[in-house]
N, C-alpha and C positions, 0 to 999 in steps of 0.2 A: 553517738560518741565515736571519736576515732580512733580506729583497731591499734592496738599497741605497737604493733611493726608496721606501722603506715609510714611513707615515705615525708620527710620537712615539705610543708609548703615550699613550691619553685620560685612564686614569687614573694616572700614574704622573708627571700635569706640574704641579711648584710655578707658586704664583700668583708673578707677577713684580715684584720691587721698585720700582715706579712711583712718583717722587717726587711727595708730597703728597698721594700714593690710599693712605689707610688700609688693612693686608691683611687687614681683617677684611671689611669693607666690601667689597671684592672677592673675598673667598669666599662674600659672602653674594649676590652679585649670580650666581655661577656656581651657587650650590646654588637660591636661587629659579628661577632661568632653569630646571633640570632640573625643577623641583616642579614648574612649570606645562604644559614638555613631557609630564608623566606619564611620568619616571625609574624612579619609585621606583612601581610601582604596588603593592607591600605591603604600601605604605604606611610602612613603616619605613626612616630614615633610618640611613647606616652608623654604624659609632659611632666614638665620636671620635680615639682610638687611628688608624681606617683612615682618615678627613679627614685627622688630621695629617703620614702618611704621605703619601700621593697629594697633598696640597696643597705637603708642605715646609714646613709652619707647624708654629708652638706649641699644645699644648693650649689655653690662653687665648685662643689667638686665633682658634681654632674656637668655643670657648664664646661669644666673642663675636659672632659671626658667628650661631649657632644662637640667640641670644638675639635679634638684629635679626627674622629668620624669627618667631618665637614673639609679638613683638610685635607683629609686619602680621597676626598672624591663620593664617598657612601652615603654622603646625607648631606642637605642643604637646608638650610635655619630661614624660614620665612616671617616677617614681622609679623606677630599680631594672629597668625596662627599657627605655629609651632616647628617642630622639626622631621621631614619629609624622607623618606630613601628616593636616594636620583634614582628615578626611571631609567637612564641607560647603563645602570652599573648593575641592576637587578631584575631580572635571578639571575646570579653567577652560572654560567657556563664553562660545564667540568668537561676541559682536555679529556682527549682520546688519549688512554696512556698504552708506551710503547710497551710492546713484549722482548724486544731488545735491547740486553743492555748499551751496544755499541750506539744502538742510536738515540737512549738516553743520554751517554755522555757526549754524545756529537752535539746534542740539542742542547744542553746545559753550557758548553764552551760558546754556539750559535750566538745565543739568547743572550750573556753577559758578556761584559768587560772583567778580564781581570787583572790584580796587582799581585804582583810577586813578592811576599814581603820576605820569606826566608826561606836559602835554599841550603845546606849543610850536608856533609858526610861525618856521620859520629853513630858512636853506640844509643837503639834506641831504647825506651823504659822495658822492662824485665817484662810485662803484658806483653809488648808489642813483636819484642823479639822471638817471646816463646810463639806467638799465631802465624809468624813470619819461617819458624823450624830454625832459626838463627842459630848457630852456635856461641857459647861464652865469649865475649871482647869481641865476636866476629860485627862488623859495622854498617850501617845502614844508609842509604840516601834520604834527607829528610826535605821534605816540601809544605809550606804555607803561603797559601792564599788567598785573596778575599776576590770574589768573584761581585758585580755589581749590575744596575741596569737603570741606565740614565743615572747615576752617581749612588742609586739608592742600594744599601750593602744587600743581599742578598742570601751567599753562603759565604761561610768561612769552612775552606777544606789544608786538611794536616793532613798529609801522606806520607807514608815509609816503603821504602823498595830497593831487596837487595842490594846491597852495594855492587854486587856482579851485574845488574839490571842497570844500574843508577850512572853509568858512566856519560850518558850522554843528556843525564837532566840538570840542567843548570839555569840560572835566574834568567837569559838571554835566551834560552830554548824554549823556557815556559812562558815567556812572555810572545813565541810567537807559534808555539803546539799545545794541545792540551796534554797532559800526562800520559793518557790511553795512547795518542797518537805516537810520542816517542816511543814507549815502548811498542805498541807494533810494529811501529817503523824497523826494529830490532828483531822482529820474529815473532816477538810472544804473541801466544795466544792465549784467547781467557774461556774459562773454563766453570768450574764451579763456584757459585759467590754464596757468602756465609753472612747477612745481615742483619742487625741486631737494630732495632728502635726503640727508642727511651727520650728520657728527657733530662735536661742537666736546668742549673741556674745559672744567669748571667754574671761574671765575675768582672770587674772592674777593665780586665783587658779587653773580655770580649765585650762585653757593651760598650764598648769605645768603638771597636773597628766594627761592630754591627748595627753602629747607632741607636743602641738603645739603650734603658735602665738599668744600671744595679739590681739586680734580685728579679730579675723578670727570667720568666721562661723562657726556655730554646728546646726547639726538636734538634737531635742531635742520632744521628746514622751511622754507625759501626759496618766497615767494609770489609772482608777479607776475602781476596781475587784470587782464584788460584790458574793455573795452566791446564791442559786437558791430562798432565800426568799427576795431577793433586798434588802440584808444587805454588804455596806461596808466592805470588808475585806481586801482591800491593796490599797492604795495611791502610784503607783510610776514614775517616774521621771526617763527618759533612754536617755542619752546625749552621741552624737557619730560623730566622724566628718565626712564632705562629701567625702573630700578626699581617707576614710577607708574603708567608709561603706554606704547600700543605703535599704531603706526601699522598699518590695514589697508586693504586697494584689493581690490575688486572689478571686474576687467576684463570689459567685454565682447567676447564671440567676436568681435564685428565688428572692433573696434578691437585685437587682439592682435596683430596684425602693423603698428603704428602706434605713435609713439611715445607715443602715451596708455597702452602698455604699460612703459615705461620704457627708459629705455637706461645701458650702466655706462659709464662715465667714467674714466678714470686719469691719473692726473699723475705721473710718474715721473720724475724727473727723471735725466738722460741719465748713461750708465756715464763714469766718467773714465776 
């Protein structure tokens, strides 16, 4: 008999009816996420008959799902005996990540193209302003943009920075510096970074400039840069999907009992 708090069979659980998340789309997000674990190391992927079972879906909407796969490169559909992980795409090899932020954001500007879509001086939302130390009406430089590689959207970052900072960032400037860059250019130095990781839903705008679905997931990055006198100097906001893209941190032993190693968070709101 099995124990009362035994975990759901892993393979026996339907994808869930999430209004606006295509379930193709979410079976393809659970079948990449395994391809890149190294699941399947046979290389052979189950066949469709056993997805439709274990998922609770349609035929079709497996095949749709294995056709998403097939077209990123991760799997090729052979007649007659089933669907394969390409050999040169697997096992994913995980980047060396930097312990610099400078030369994070050097390599992120490197590695993409980006478009400018909005650049503004205004008052920013009451969150933003308070992490910024902004005083009442006092006004901020705002920055949107979509960063890409080879056309494919990538990130979507929203930035805020003093308005005494922000004199020299403009739609013509970021299109040929990255943010970090004019502001050093200017002196600043960066100092302490305060980051928050979560997750939001794709909302009609951002799945447009991210080329994805309604109601699909996004990792979404909470920045706040300060100077080396524990002065606010950048608010931003870096939205990327799971499918594209994956956050990694390398901790150092000295700092692993610190919250440079992270801490979890819950919001639960209280039992009635």
């Amino acid at each position: 008999m099995k124990p009362a708090n035994a975990l759901p069979d892993p393979d026996a659980a339907p994808v869930g009816r999430t209004p606006g998340t295509a379930l193709h789309r979410q079976l393809f997000m659970v079948l990449r996420d395994e391809i890149v674990r190294g699941e399947y190391a046979s290389g052979l992927l189950p066949k469709e008959e056993s997805l439709c079972e274990r998922f609770g879906v349609s035929r079709i909407t497996v095949r749709r799902a294995l056709a998403d796969l097939a077209a990123q490169g991760l799997v090729e559909r052979r007649h007659g005996r089933g669907t394969f992980v390409r050999s040169d795409r697997l096992p994913l090899v995980r980047a060396r990540p930097s312990l610099s932020l400078i030369d994070s954001l050097r390599q992120a500007a490197t590695d993409t193209q980006v478009q400018v879509l909005r650049v503004e001086q205004t008052e920013p939302p009451l969150d933003v302003a308070a992490l910024l130390q902004l005083a009442p009406g006092e006004k901020a430089v705002h920055a949107l943009r979509l960063r890409s590689i080879d056309g494919t959207p990538v990130m979507l970052t929203d930035a805020w920075v003093p308005a005494r900072l922000g004199r020299q960032v403009t739609a013509a400037t970021l299109r040929k510096q990255a943010l970090y860059e004019i502001l050093l250019a200017q002196g600043v130095k960066f100092g302490r970074v305060i980051q928050e990781i979560t997750a939001e839903v794709s909302d009609p705008v951002r799945a447009r400039l991210m080329q994805t679905e309604v109601g699909m997931p996004l990792l979404k990055i909470v920045r706040v840069i300060h100077d080396p006198q524990a002065r606010p100097v950048q608010y931003i906001t870096v939205t990327m999907t799971p499918e594209r893209s994956r956050i990694l941190m390398d901790i150092p032993g000295e700092t692993v009992n610190t919250l440079s190693a992270g801490q979890f968070l819950h919001e639960v709101p209280p039992a009635r």
